[in-house]
DRENDO-1510 file (C-alpha; in Angstrom, 1 decimal, always signed):
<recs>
REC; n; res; u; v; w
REC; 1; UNK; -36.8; -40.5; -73.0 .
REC; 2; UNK; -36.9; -38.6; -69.8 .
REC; 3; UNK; -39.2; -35.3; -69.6 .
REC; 4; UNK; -36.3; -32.6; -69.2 .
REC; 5; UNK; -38.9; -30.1; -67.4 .
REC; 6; UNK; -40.1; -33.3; -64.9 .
REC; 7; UNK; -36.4; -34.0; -64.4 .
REC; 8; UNK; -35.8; -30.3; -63.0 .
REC; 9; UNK; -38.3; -30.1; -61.0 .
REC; 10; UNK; -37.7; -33.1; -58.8 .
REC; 11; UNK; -34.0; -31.4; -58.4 .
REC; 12; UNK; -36.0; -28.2; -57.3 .
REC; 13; UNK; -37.7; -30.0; -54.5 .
REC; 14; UNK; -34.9; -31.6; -53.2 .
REC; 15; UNK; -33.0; -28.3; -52.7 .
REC; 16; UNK; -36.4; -26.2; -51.2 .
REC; 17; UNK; -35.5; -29.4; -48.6 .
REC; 18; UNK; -32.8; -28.5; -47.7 .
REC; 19; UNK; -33.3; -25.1; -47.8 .
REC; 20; UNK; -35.7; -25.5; -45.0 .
REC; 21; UNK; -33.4; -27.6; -43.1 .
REC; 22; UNK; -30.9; -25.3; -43.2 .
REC; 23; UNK; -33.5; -22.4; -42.1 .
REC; 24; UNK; -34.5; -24.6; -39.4 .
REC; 25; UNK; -30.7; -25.3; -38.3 .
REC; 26; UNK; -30.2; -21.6; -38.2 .
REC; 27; UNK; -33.4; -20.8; -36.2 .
REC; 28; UNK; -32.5; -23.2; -33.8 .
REC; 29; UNK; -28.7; -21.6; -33.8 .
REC; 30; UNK; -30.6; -18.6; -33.0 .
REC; 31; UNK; -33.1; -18.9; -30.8 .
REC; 32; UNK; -31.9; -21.7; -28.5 .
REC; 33; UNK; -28.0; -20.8; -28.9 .
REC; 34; UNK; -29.7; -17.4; -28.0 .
REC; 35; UNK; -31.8; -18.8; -24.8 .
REC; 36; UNK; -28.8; -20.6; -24.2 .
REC; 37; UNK; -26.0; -17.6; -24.0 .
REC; 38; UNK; -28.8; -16.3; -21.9 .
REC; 39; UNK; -28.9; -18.7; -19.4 .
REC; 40; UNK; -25.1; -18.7; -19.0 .
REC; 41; UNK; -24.7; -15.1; -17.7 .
REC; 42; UNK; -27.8; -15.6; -15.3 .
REC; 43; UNK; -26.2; -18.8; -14.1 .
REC; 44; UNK; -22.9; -16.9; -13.5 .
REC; 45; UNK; -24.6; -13.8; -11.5 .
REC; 46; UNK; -25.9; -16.3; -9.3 .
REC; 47; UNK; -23.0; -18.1; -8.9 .
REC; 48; UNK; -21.2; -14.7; -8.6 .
REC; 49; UNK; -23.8; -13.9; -5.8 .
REC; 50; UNK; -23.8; -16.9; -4.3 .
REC; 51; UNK; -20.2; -17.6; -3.6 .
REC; 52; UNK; -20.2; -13.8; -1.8 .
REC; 53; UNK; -23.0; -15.0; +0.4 .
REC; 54; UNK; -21.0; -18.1; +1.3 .
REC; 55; UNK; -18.1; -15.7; +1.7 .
REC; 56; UNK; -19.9; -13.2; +3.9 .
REC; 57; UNK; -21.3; -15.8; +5.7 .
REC; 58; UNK; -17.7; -18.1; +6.4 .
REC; 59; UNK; -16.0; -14.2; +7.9 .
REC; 60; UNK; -19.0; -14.2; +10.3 .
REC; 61; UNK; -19.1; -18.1; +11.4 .
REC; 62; UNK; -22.3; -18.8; +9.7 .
REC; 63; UNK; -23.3; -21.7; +7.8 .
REC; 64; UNK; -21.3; -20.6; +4.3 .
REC; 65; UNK; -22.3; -23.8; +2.2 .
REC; 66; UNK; -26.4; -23.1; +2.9 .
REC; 67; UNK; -26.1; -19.3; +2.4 .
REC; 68; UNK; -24.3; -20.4; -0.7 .
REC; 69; UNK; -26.9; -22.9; -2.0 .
REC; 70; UNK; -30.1; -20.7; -0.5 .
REC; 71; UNK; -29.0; -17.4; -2.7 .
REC; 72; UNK; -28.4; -19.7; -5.8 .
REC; 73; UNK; -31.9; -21.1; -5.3 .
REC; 74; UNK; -33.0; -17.8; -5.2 .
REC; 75; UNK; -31.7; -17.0; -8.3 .
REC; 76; UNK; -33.7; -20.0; -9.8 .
REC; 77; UNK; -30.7; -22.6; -9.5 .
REC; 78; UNK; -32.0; -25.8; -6.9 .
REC; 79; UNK; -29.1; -27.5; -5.6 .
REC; 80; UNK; -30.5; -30.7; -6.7 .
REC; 81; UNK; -33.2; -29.5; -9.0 .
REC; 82; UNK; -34.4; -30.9; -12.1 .
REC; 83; UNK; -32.4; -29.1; -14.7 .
REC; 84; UNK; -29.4; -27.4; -12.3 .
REC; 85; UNK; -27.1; -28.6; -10.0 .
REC; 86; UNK; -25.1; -26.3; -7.6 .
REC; 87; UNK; -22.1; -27.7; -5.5 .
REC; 88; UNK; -20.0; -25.6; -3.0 .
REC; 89; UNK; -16.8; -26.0; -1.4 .
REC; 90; UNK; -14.1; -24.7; +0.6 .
REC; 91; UNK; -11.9; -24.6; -0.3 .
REC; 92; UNK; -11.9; -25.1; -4.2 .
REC; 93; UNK; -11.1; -28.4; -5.4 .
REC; 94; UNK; -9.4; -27.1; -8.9 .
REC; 95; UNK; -7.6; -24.6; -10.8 .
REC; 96; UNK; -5.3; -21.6; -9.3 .
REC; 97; UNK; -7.3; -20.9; -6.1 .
REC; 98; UNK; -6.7; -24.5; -4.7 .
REC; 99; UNK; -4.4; -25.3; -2.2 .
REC; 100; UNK; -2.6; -27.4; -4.5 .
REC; 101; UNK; -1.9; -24.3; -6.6 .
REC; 102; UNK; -1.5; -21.9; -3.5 .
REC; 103; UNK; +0.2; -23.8; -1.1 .
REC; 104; UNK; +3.1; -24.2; -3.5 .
REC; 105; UNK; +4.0; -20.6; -3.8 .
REC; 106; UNK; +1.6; -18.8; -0.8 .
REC; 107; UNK; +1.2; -15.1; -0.7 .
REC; 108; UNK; +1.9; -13.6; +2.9 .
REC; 109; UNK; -0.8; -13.8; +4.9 .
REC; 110; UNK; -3.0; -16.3; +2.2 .
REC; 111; UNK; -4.4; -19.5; +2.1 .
REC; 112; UNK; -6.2; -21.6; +0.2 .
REC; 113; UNK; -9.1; -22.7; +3.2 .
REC; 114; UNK; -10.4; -18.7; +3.0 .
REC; 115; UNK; -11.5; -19.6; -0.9 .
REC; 116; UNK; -14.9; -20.5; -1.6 .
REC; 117; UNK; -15.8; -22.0; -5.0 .
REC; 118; UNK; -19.6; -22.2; -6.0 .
REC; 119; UNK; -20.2; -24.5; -8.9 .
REC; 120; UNK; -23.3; -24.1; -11.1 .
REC; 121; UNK; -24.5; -26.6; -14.0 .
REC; 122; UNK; -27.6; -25.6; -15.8 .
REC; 123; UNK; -29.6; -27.6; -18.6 .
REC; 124; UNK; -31.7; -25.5; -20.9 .
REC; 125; UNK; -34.4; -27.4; -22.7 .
REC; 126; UNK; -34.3; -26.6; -26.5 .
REC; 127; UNK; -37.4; -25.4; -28.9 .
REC; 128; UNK; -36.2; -26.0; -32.1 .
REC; 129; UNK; -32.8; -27.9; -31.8 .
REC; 130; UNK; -34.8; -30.9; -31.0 .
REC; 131; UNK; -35.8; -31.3; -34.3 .
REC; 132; UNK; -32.0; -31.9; -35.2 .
REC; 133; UNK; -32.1; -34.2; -32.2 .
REC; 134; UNK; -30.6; -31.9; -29.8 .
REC; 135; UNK; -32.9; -31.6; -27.0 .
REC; 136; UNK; -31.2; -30.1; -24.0 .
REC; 137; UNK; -27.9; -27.6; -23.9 .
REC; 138; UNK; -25.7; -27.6; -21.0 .
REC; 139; UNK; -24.0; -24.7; -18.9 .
REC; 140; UNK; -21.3; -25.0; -16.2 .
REC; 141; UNK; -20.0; -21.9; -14.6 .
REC; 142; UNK; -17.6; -21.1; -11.4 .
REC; 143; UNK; -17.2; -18.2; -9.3 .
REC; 144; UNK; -14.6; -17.7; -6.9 .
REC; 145; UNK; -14.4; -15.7; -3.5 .
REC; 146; UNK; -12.1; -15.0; -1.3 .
REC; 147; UNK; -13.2; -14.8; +2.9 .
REC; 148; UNK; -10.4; -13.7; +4.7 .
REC; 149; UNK; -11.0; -13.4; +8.6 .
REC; 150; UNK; -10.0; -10.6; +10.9 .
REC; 151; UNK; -6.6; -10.3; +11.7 .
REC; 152; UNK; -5.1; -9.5; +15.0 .
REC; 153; UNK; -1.1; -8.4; +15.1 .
REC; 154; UNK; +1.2; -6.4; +15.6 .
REC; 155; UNK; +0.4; -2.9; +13.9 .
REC; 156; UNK; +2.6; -1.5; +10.7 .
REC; 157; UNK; +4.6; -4.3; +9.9 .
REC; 158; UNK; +6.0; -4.6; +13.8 .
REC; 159; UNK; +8.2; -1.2; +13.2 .
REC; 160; UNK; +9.2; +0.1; +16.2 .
REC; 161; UNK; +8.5; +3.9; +14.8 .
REC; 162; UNK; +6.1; +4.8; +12.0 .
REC; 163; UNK; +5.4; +7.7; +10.0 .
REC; 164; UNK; +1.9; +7.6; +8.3 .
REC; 165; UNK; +2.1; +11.0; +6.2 .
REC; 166; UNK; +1.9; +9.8; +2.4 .
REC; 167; UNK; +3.4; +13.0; +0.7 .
REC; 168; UNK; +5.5; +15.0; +3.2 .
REC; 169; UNK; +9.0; +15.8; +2.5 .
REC; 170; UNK; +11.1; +15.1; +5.8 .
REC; 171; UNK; +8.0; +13.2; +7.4 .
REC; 172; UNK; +10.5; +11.5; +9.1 .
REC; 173; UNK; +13.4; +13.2; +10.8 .
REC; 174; UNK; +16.3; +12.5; +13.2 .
REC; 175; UNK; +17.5; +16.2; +13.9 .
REC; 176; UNK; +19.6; +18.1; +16.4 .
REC; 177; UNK; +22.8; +16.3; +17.3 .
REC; 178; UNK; +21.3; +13.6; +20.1 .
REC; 179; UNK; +22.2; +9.9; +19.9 .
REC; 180; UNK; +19.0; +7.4; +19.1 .
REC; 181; UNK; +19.6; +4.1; +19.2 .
REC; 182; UNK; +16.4; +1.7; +18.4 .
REC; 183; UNK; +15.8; -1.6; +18.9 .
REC; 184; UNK; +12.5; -4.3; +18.4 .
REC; 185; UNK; +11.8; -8.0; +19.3 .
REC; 186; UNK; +10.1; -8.0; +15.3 .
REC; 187; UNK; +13.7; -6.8; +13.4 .
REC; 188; UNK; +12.0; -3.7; +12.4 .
REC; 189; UNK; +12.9; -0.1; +12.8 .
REC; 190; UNK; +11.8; +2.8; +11.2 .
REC; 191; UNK; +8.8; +2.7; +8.6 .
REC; 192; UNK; +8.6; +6.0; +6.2 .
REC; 193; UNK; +4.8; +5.8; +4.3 .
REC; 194; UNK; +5.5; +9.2; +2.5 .
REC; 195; UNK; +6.5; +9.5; -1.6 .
REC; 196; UNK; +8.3; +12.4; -1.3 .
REC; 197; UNK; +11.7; +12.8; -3.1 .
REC; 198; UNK; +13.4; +14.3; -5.5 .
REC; 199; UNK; +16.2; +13.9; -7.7 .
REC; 200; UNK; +18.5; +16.5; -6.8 .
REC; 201; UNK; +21.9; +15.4; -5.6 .
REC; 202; UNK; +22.2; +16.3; -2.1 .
REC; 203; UNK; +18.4; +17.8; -1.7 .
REC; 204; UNK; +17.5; +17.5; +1.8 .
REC; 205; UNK; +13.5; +17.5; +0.5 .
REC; 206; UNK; +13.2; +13.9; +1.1 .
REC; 207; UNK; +10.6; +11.7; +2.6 .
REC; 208; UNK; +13.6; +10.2; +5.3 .
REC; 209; UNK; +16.3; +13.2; +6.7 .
REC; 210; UNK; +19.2; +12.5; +9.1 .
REC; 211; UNK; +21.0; +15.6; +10.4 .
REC; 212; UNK; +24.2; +15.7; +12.3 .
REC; 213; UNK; +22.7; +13.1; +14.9 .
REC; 214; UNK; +23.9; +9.3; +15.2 .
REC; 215; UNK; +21.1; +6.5; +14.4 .
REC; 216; UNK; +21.2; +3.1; +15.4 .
REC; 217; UNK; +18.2; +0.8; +14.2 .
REC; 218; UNK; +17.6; -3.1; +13.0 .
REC; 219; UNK; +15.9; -1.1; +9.9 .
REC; 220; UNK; +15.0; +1.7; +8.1 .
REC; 221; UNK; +12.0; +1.4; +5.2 .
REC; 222; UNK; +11.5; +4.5; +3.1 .
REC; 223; UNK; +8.2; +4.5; +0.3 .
REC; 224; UNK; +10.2; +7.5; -1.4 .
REC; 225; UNK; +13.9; +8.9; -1.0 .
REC; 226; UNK; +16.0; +9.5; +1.5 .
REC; 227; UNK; +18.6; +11.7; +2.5 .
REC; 228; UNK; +21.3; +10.3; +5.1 .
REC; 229; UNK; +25.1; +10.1; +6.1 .
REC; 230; UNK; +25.9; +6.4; +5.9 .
REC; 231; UNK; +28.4; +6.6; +8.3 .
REC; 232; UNK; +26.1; +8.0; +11.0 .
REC; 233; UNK; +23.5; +5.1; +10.7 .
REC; 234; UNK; +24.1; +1.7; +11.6 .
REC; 235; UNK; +21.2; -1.0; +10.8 .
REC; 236; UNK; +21.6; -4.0; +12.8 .
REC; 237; UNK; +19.1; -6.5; +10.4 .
REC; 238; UNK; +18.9; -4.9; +7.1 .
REC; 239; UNK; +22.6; -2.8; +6.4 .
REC; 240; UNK; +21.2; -0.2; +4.5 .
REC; 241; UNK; +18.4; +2.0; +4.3 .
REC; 242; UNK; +15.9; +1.0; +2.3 .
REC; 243; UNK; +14.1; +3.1; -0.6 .
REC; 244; UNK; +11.3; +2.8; -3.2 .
REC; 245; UNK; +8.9; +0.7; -0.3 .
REC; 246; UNK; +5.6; -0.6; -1.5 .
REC; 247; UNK; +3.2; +2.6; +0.1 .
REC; 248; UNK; +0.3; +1.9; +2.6 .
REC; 249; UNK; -2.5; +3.5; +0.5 .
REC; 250; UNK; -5.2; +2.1; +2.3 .
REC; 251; UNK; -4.9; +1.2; +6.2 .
REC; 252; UNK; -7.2; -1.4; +6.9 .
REC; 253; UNK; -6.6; -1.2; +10.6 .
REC; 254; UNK; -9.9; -1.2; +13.1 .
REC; 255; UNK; -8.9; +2.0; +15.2 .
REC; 256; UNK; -9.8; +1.9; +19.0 .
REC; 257; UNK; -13.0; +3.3; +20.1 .
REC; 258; UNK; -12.4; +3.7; +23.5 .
REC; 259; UNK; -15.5; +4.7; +26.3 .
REC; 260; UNK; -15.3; +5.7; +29.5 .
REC; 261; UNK; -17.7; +5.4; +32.4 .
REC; 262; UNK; -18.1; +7.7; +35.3 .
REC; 263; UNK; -15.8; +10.8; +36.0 .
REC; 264; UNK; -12.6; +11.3; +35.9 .
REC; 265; UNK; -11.7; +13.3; +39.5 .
REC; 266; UNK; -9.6; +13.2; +42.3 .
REC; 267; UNK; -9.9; +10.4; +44.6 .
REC; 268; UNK; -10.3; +12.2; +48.1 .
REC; 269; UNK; -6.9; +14.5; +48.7 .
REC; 270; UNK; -5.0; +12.0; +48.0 .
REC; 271; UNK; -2.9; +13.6; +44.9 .
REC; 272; UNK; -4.8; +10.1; +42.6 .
REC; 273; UNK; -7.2; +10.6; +40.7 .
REC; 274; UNK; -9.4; +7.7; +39.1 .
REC; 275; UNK; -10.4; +6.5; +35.6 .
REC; 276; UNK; -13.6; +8.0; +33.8 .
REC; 277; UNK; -14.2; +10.9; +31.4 .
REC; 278; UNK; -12.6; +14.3; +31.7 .
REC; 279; UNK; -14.4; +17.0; +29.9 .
REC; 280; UNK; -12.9; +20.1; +32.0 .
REC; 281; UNK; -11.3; +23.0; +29.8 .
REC; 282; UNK; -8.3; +23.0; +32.6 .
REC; 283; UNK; -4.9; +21.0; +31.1 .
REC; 284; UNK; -5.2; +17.0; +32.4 .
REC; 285; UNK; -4.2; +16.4; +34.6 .
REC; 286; UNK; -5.4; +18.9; +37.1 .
REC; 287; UNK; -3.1; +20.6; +39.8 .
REC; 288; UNK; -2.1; +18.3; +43.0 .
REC; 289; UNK; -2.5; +14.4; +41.0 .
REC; 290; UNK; +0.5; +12.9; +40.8 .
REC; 291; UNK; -0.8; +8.5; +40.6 .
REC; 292; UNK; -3.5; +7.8; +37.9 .
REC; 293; UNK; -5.4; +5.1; +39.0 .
REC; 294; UNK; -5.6; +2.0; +36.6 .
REC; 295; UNK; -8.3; +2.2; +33.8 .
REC; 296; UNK; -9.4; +4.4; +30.6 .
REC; 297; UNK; -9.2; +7.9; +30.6 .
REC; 298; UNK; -11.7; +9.6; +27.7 .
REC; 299; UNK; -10.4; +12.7; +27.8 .
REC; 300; UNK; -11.8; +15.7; +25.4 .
REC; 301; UNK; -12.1; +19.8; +25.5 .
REC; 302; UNK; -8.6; +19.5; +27.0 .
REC; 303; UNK; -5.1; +19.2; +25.9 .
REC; 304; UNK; -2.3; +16.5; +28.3 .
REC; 305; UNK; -0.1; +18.7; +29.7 .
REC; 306; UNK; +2.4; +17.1; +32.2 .
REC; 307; UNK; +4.7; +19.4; +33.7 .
REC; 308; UNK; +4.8; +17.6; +37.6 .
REC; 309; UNK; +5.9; +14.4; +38.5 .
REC; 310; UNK; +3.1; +11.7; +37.8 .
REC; 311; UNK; +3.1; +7.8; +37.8 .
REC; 312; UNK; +0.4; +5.4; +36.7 .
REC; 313; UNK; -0.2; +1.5; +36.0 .
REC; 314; UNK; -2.5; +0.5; +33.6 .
REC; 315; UNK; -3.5; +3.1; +32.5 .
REC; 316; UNK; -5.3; +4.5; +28.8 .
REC; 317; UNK; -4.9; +8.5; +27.8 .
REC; 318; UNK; -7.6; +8.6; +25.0 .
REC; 319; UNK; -7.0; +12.4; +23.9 .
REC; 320; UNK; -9.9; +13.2; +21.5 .
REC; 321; UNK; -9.5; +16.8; +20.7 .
REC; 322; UNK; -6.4; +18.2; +22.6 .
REC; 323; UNK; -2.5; +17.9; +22.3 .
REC; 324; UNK; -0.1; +16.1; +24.3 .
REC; 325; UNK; +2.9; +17.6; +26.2 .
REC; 326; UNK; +5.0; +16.0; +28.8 .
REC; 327; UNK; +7.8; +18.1; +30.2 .
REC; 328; UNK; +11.3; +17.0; +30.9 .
REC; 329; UNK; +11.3; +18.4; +34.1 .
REC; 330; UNK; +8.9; +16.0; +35.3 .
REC; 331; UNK; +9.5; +12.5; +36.3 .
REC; 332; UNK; +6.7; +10.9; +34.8 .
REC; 333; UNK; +6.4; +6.5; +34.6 .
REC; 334; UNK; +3.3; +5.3; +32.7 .
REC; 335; UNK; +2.5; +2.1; +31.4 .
REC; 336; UNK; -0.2; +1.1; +29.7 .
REC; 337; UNK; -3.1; -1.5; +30.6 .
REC; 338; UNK; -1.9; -5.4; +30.3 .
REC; 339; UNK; -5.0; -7.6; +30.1 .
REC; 340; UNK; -8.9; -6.3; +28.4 .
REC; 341; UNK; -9.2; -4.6; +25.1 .
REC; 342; UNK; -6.9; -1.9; +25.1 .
REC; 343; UNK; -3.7; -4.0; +26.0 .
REC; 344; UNK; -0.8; -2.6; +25.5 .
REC; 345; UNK; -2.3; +0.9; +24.4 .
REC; 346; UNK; -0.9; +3.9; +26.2 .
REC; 347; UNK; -1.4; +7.2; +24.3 .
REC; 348; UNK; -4.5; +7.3; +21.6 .
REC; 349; UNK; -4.9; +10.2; +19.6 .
REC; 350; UNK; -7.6; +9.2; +17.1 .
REC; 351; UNK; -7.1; +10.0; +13.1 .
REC; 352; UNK; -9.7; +12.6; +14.1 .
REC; 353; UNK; -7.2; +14.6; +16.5 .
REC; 354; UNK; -4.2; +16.2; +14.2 .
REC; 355; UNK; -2.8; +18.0; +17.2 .
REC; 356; UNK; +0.7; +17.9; +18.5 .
REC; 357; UNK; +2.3; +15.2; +20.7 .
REC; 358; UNK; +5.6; +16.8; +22.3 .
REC; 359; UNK; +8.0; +14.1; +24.5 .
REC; 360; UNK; +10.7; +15.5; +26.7 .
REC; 361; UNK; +12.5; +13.0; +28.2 .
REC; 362; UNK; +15.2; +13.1; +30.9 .
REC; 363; UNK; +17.1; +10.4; +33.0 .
REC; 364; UNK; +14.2; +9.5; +35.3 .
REC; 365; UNK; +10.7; +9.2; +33.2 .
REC; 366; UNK; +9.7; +5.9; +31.5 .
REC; 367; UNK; +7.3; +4.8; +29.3 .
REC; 368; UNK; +5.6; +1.6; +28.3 .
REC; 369; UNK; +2.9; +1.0; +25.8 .
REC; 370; UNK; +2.1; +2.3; +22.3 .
REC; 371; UNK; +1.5; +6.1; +21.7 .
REC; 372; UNK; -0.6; +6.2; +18.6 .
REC; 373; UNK; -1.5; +9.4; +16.8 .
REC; 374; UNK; -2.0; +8.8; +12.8 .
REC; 375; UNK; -2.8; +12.1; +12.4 .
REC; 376; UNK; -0.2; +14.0; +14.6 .
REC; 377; UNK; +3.0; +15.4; +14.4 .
REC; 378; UNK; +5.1; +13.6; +17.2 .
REC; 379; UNK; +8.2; +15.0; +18.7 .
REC; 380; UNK; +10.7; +13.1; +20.8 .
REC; 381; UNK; +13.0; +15.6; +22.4 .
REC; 382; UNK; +15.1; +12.9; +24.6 .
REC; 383; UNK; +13.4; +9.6; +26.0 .
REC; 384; UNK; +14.2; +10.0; +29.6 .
REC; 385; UNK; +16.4; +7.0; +31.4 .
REC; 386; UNK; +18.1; +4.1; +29.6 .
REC; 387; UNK; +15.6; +1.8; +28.8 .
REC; 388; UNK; +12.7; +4.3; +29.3 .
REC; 389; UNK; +11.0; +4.2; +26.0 .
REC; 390; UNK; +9.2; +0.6; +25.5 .
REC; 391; UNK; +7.0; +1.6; +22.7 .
REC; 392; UNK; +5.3; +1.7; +19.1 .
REC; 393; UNK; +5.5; +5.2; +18.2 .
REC; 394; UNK; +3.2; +5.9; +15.5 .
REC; 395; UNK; +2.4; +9.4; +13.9 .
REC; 396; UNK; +1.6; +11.4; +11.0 .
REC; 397; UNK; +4.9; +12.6; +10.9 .
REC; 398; UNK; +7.8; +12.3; +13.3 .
REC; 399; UNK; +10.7; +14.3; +14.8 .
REC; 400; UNK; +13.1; +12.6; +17.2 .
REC; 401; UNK; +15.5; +16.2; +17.9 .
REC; 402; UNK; +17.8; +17.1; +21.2 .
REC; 403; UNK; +21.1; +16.6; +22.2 .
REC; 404; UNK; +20.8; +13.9; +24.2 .
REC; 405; UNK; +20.5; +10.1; +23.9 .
REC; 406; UNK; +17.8; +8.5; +22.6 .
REC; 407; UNK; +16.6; +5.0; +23.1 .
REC; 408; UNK; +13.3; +3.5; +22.3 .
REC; 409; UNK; +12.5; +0.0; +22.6 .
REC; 410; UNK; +9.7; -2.1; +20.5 .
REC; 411; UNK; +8.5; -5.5; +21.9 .
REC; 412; UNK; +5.0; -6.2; +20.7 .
REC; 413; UNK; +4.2; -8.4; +24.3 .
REC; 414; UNK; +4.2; -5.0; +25.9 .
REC; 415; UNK; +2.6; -2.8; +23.0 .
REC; 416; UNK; -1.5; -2.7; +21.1 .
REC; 417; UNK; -1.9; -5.4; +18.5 .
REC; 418; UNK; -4.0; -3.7; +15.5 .
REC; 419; UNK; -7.4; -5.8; +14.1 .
REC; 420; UNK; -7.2; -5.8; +10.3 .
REC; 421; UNK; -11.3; -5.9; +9.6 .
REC; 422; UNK; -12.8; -9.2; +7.8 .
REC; 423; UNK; -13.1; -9.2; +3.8 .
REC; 424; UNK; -14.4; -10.8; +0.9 .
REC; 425; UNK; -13.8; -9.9; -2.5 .
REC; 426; UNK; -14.7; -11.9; -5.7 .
REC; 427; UNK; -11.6; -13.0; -7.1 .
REC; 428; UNK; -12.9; -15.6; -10.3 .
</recs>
């Protein structure tokens, strides 16, 4: 006959057993599951740092894959070491950021070759799990980042006229009676960048107003509302004006940063005058010029006022502090420089400058090149002979008015190209 109390205790040892095996399992849940969670968000800041050196480093033409591998190593993750593995590539070889997945449906302006994909794998040696015969744990993590280059092309979308302003009511107006007619190699017209608009029927408080005047355009893009006749406008490429645009919030452009050697000043008596800085309080140009010589003019402490007859080739008005005024009893022909850095750029108020830029026109002046003023207010009273205006009119806000006719031309050969900056951004 068994012993009952012998009996019972033998159970008792067998379940203290397992008792300890279970507070083993647990500990080594714990502690290496612990070490283990641990290890996976240091791997993934490293890949996260990482993939942004490779990314930094592929916008500047360095060697992306060893900046990559170099800042993971740094981070205690060898690239061939003897518990992690790193691999990076460009671009990714899986998953949404490949060009598999982003050729088939590309944003504008993406691609998959500006994605950088840093892979990490990581063993963690174990302190307790090996006693359950786990000895190692294994981590893999990604990170993703995107290096887009700089950008070079044609500024706002290729409009031909641009207002910046992003609240105004009426930041874009065709007023007075004249006849503007507007035409562009790129099939755009008229951009609008303000939110304004209300709705009243009939209000006039709008971002976009047409008067009485007659518009001819390929386009016209408003961010908020407009307020028009539909029978005066005609839109060559688009048919209708457009409302509710997606708003430039951020512009990303590389303005111009124009300098000037030298001294600006009459060339001898011969009514030219040659390229340089003019920091004179007296209206450029002075009395007597009537040719601008080719070159950059930094000119600052003095507003452009043109009110005689004056002709120049090449030629760069950098107006840092003043206005701009050009009389329409002036024949005035400038074009702006065709070859170096500042091709195609005529007028340049920087975003710095918020004062005035006033165009008279009549049937004799001309223009070619971009007049750029993001802060200003830019009025275009007339635009001088058919054919006159070959430019990219960009402002804060913008006024064409007069009686008269109207034509500008956009073609982007003859006109500034803007330089979007390089990026990187972590995008997995």
């Amino acid at each position: 006959m068994l012993n009952k109390n012998v009996s019972e205790k033998g159970q008792a040892l067998i379940l203290i057993l397992f008792g300890i095996f279970g507070v083993i399992a647990l500990t080594a849940l714990a502690v290496d599951g612990g070490h283990a969670f641990a290890d996976r968000r240091q791997a993934q800041a490293a890949a996260d740092t990482a993939v942004l050196a490779a990314a930094l480093a592929k916008v500047n033409g360095y060697n992306w894959q060893s900046a990559a591998l170099a800042r993971a190593a740094e981070n205690g993750y060898a690239a061939a070491g003897p518990l992690s593995t790193v691999t990076v590539t460009s671009p990714p070889t899986s998953g949404k950021y490949s060009c598999a997945q982003i050729d088939s449906t590309p944003p504008a302006g993406d691609a998959c070759t500006e994605y950088v994909q840093v892979t990490i794998i990581s063993s963690v040696q174990t302190w307790f799990a090996p006693l359950v015969g786990v000895n190692t744990l294994t981590n893999q993590v990604n990170a993703v980042a995107r290096a887009k280059p700089a950008v070079t092309q044609p500024m706002f979308f290729g409009h031909a006229m641009v207002s910046l302003n992003k609240t105004a009511c009426r930041a874009f107006e065709f007023a007075g009676s004249s006849t503007t007619t507007i035409t562009s190699d790129t099939g755009a017209g008229v951009w609008v960048n303000s939110t304004c608009a209300t709705a009243l029927a009939n209000s006039a408080q709008q971002s976009f107003y047409q008067g009485s005047g007659l518009v001819s355009a390929p386009s016209i893009s408003v961010v908020g509302g407009a307020y028009y006749d539909p029978a005066d406008i005609t839109l060559t490429a688009s048919g209708a004006v457009s409302t509710g645009a997606t708003q430039i919030t951020n512009i990303q452009i590389t303005w111009p940063t124009p300098t000037c050697t030298g001294t600006a000043e009459e060339d001898g008596s011969s009514g030219q005058m040659k390229s340089g800085n003019y920091t004179s309080n007296a209206p450029f140009p002075p009395n007597g010029i009537k040719v601008l010589q080719p070159g950059v003019y930094c000119i600052s402490n003095a507003n452009v006022d043109i009110t005689s007859d004056l002709k120049g080739e090449g030629v760069m008005l950098y107006v840092q502090t003043g206005s701009v005024s050009m009389s329409g009893n002036a024949k005035i022909e400038l074009s702006a420089p065709t070859t170096g850095q500042f091709a195609g750029l005529l007028f340049y108020l920087p975003p710095t400058n918020n004062k005035s830029f006033i165009v008279n026109g009549n049937n004799e002046s001309s223009w070619s090149g971009m007049m750029l003023a993001p802060a200003s207010h830019i009025q275009m009273n007339g635009s001088g002979k058919p054919n006159g205006v070959n430019s990219q009119i960009i402002g804060d806000t913008v006024t064409v008015s007069g009686d008269g006719a109207v034509q500008i031309h956009y073609s982007d050969s003859q006109n500034y190209d803007g330089t979007t900056p390089p990026q990187i951004e972590l995008t997995q």
